[in-house]
N, C-alpha and C positions, 0 to 999 in steps of 0.2 A: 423413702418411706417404706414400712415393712408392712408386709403382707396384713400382719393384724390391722395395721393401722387403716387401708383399703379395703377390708372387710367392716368394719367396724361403720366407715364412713358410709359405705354402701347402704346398710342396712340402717343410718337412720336417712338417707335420702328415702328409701322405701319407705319407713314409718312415715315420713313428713309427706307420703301422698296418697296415704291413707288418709279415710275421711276420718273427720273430728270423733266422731261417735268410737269407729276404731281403735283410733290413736290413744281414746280415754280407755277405755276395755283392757287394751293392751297392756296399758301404763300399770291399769291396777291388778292386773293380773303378776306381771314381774311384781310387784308390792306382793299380792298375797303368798306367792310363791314361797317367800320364806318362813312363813305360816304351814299354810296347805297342801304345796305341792304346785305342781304345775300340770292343767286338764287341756289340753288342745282344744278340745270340741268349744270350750267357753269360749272363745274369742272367736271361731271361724264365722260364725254366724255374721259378725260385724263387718270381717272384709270379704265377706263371698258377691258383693256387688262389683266393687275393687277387681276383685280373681278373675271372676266372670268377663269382665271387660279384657282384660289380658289374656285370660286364655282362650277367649273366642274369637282374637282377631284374627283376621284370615290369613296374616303370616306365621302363627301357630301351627297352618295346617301340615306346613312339611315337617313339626315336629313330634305332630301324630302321627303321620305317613312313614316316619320312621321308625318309630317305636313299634307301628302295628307291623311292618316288614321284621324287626326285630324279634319280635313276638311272636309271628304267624304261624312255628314250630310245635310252640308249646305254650 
């Protein structure tokens, strides 16, 4: 299997646990896309519950711990 094929797969495992409400947002946003454009901000609002839960779990924290070590320069 090639790379794309493993990316590809990943990212609709991700969609499919995003919630419904998301998933719908999402869907019609790639639809509008080729109309409109594509806005980031339209859709975040739907998975910032989703985010939230992932990036607050307490095994995130060494991956802030290192970024802020990273960063602590400048």
């Amino acid at each position: 299997m090639e790379a794309a094929d493993y990316t590809a797969r990943s990212l609709f495992v991700v969609y499919k646990q995003l919630p419904e409400d998301a998933q719908k947002a999402f869907k019609a946003l790639i639809d509008n896309d080729k109309e409109n454009g594509y806005t980031n901000s339209e859709w975040v609002a739907f998975s910032s519950p989703s985010l939230a839960e992932l990036w607050d779990a307490p095994e995130e924290d060494y991956w802030d711990e290192l970024y802020a070590k990273q960063h602590a320069n400048g």
